[in-house]
N, C-alpha and C positions, 0 to 999 in steps of 0.2 A: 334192178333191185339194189346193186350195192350204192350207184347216184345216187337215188335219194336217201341211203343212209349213211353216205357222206356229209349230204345238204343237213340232215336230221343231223348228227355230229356236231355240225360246224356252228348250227344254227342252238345248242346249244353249251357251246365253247364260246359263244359269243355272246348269252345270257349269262354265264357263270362273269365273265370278264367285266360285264357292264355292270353286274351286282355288288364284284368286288371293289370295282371304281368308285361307287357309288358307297361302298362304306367307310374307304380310306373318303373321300371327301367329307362323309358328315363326323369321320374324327377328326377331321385338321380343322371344320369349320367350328368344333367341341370346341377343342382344344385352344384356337382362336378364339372363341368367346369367353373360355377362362383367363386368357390372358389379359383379355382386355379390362376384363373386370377386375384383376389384381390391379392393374396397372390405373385403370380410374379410381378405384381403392387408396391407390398410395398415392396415385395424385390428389385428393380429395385430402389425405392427411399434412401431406407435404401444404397444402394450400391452407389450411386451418392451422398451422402450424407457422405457418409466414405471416398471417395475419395479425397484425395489433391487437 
């Protein structure tokens, strides 16, 4: 009895960890996509700016 509520445990220590993974990735991929949008942003003024 207590083996499988070890395996029960672990098997979920091991959903919580992959969920948290899983959320820090889709804020660094956010966060990555706002930056890149500032950044084409200001590249886009800097470029309209240079222009004649």
């Amino acid at each position: 009895m207590s083996d499988s509520k070890k395996k029960v445990n672990a098997k979920t220590l091991q959903t919580q960890f992959s969920a948290i993974l899983t959320g820090i990735q889709k804020m660094r991929s956010q966060a990555a996509a706002a930056v890149n949008e500032k950044a084409s942003q200001f590249g886009l003024v800097r470029w309209r700016a240079c222009k004649p």
